[in-house]
C-alpha positions in Angstrom: -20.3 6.9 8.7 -17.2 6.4 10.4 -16.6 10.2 12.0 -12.8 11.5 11.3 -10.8 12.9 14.2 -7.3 12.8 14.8 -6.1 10.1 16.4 -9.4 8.3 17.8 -12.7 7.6 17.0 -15.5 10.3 17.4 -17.3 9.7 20.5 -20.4 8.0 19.3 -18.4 5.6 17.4 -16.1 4.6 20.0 -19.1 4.3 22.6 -20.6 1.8 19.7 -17.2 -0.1 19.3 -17.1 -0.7 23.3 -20.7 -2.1 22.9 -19.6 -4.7 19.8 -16.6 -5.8 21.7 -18.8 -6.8 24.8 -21.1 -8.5 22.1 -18.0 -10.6 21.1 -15.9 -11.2 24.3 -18.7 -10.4 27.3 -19.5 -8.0 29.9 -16.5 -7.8 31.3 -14.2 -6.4 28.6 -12.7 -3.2 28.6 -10.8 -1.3 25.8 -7.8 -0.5 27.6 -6.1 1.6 24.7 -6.2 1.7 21.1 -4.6 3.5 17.9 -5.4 3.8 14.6 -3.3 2.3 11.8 -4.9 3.3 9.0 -7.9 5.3 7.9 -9.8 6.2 5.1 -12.7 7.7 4.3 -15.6 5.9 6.4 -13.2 3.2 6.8 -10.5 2.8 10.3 -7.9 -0.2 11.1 -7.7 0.0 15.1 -4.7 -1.9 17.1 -6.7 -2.4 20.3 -5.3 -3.6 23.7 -7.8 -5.7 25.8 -8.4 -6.5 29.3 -10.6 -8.9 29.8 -9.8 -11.0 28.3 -5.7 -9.8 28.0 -5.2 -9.4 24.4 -3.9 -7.4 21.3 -6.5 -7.3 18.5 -6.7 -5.9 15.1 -10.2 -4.6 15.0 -11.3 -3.3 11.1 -14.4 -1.6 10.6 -15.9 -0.2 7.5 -18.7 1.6 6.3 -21.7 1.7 3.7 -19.4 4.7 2.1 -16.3 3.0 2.5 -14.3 3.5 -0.5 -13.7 -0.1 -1.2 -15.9 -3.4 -0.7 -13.8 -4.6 2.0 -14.8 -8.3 1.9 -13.9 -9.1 5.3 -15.8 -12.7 5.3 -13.9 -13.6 2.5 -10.8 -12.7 4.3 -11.5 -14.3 6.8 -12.0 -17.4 4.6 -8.6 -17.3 3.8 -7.0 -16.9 6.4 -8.4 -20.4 8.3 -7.3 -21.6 4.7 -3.9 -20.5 4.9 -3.6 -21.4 8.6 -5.3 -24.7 8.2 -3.0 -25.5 4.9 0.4 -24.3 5.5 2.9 -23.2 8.5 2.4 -20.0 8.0 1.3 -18.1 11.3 -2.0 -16.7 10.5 -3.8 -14.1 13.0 -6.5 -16.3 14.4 -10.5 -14.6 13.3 -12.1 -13.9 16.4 -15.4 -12.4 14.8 -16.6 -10.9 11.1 -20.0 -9.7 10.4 -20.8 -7.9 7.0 -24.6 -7.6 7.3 -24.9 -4.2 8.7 -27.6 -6.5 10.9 -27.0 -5.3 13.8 -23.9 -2.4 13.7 -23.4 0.6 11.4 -19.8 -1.3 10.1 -18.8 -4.2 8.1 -16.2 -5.5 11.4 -13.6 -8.2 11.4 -12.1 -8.9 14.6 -8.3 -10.8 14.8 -5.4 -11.0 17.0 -2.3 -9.1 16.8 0.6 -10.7 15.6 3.4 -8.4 16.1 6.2 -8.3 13.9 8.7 -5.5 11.7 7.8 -5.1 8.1 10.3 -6.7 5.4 10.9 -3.2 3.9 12.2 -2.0 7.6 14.2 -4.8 8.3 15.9 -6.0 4.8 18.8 -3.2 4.9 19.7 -3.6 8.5 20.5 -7.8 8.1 23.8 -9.8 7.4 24.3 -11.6 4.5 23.9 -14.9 6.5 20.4 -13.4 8.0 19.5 -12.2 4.6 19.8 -15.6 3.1 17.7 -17.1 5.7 15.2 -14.6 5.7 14.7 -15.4 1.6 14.9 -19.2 2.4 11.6 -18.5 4.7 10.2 -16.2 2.0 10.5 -18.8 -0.6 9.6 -22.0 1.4 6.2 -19.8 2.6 5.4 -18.5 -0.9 5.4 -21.8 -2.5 3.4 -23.7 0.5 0.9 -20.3 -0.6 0.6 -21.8 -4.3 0.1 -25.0 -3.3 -3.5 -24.5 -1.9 -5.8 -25.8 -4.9 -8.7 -24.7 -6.1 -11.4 -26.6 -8.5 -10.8 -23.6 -11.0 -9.8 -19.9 -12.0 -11.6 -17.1 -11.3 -12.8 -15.0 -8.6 -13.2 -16.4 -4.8 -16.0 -16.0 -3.3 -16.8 -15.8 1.0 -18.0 -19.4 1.0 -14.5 -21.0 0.0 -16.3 -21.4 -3.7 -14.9 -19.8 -7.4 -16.7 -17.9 -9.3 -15.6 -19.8 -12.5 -13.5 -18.1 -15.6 -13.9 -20.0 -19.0 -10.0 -20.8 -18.8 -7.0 -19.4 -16.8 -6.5 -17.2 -19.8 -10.3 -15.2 -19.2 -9.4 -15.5 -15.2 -6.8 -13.1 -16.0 -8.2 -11.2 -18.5 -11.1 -10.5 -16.0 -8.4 -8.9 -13.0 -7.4 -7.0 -16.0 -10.7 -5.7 -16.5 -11.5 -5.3 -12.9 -7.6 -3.9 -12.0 -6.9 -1.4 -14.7 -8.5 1.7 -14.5 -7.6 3.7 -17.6 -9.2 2.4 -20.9 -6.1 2.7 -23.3 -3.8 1.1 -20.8 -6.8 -1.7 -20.1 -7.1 -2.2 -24.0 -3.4 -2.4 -24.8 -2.9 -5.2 -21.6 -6.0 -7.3 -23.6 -4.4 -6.9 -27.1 -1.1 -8.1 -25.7 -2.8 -10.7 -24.0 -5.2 -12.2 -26.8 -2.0 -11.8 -29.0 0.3 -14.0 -26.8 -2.6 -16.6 -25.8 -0.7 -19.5 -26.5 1.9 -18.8 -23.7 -0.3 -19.7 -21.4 -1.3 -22.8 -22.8 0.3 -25.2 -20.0 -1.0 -23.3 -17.2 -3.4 -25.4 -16.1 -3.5 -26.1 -12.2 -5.5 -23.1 -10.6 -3.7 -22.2 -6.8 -4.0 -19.5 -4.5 -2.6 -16.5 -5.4 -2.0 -13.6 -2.9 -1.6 -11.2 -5.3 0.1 -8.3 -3.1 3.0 -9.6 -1.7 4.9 -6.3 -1.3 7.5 -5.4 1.2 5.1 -3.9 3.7 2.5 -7.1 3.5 5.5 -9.3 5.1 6.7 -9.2 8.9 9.4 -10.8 10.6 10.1 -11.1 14.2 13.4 -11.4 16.6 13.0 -15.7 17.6 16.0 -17.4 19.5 19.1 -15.1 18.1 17.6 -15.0 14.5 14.7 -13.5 12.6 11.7 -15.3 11.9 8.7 -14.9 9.2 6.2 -14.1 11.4 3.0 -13.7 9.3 1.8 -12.4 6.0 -0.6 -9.5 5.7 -3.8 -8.5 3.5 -5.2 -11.6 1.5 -8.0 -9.0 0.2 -7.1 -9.4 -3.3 -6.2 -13.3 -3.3 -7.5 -15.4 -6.3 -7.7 -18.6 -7.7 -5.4 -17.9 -10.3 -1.3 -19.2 -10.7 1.7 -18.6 -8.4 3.3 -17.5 -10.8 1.6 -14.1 -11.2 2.7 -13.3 -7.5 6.2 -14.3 -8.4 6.5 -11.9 -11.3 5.9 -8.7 -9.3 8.4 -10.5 -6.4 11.2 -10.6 -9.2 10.0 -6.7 -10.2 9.8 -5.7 -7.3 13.2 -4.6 -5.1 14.5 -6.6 -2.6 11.8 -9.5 -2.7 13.4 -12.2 -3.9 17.6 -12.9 -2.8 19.9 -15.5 -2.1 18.2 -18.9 -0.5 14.5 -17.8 -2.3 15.1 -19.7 -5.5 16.2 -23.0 -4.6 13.6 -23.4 -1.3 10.6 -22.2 -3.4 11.4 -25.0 -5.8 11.9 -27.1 -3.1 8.2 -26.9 -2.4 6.7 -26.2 -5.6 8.5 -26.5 -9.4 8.6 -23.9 -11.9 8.1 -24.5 -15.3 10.7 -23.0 -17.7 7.6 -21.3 -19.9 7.3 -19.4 -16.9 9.7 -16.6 -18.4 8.5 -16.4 -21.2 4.6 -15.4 -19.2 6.6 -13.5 -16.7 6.7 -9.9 -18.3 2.8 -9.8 -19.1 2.1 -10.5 -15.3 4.6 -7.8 -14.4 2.9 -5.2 -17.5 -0.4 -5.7 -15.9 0.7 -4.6 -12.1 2.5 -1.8 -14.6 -0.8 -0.3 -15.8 -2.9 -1.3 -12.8 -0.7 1.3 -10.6 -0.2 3.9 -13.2 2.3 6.2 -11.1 4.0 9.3 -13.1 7.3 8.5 -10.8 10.5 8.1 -12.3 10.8 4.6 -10.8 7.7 3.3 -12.0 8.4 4.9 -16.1 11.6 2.7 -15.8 10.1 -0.4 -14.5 7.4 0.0 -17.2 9.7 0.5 -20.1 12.1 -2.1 -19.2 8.8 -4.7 -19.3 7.6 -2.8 -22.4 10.9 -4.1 -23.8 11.0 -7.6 -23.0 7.6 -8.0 -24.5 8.7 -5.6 -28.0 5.6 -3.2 -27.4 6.4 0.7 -27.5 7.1 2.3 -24.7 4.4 3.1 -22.0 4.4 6.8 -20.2 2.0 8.0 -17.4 0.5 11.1 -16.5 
């Protein structure tokens, strides 16, 4: 298990984290400083500094007790498929191993691409740099749900699907899999089976991110303007339809803006149908985070209204 201290690792796991770092970049590596961006139980992000080679890596390690499955092969995966498929800057994989063969972690090793979160940024930017920013959000979201896939369903580390009978039962199962209390699960796959026909011309399974929320987005200061720099945490990506990850964009605040509209399009159509599919997306990211906040009972009842269902309350 990953020890908990403060602000580093305990000693026997940072003396085991020099050794795998010489097993990946040589003998002559040294771990000139590190932090810890997030932690959770048997589970650390570190943003190391290197010398030896000179470099900034994002180093993620993960546990047998980890709280989640952490898939980092998989991530990996997609990330040489976003790279290889769009111009999206993608941190380059340096090294992922989930055997447990020969360290007490699941590890993925990448480089640093440094940049300021969307939700930082947004407020301090002109209306001219705000337009160009949602130009660059669209035109990269769409190049996203052009990578194809054979069909819906899970993705597995290989580059594979594991199939779903139709797009309908691929998103009946994230349902399933997403949704942790059993009313709220139930009422999402009434609603669902009832309004099945909606989705009968969604037929082209893409990627789909999944989590593109105002932290998972950087930008960075390039030549007087600000620049998309990368976009973060593929770990719940499917082969499922764009148009799921453009619901919660349009729910959520501040994702979508002048200049997103017209370069997503650009890229990639959207059917008119959409709209009428677009609140049962937005329901299910309702249920799966099931927050008691004021903000989150609004958003829910607005959607529960669109879609003529009773209103939904948490907690």
């Amino acid at each position: 298990m990953i020890a908990e201290t403060d602000n580093r690792l305990a000693a026997e796991d940072e003396a085991l984290l020099r050794d795998l770092l010489r097993h990946v970049f040589g003998s002559r590596v040294e771990l000139a400083a590190y932090r810890i961006g997030n932690r959770r139980y048997d589970y650390a992000v570190l943003l190391a500094t290197l010398h030896h080679p000179q470099l900034e890596v994002v180093i993620k390690l993960a546990g047998p007790e980890a709280p989640f499955v952490y898939p980092f092969d998989r991530t990996a995966m997609l990330h040489r498929l976003v790279a290889a498929n769009t111009s999206i800057t993608m941190p380059k994989i340096i090294a992922v191993d989930v055997s447990y063969a020969a360290w007490p972690w699941r590890y993925l090793i990448k480089t640093h691409i440094v940049g300021d979160e969307w939700a930082t940024i947004r407020h301090t930017l002109s209306a001219d740099e705000l337009q160009s920013a949602y130009t660059q959000l669209g035109n990269a979201f769409a190049q996203l749900h052009c990578i194809p896939f054979p069909a819906f369903g899970e993705l597995i580390a290989d580059g594979t699907v594991q199939v779903a009978a139709s797009p309908l039962a691929a998103l009946e199962t994230r349902a399933r899999q997403a949704i942790r209390e059993p009313e709220l699960r139930e009422l999402f796959l009434r609603i669902l089976a009832d309004r099945a026909e909606l989705f009968a011309d969604v037929a082209t399974p893409r990627l789909c991110h999944d989590d593109l929320h105002h932290h998972n987005i950087l930008f960075r200061p390039h030549q007087g303007r600000w620049q998309l720099a990368t976009i973060l945490d593929f770990d719940k990506a499917w082969a499922g339809h764009g148009e799921s990850d453009l619901a919660r964009l349009e729910l959520w605040q501040g994702m979508t803006g002048p200049g997103f509209w017209p370069a997503y399009q650009a890229v990639r159509a959207v059917p008119p149908s959409y709209a009428d599919r677009r609140p049962i997306y937005q329901l299910l990211w309702c249920l799966e985070y099931a927050v008691p906040s004021p903000q989150h009972h609004a958003d829910t009842q607005n959607v529960c209204a669109q879609l003529g269902i009773a209103p939904v309350r948490f907690g």
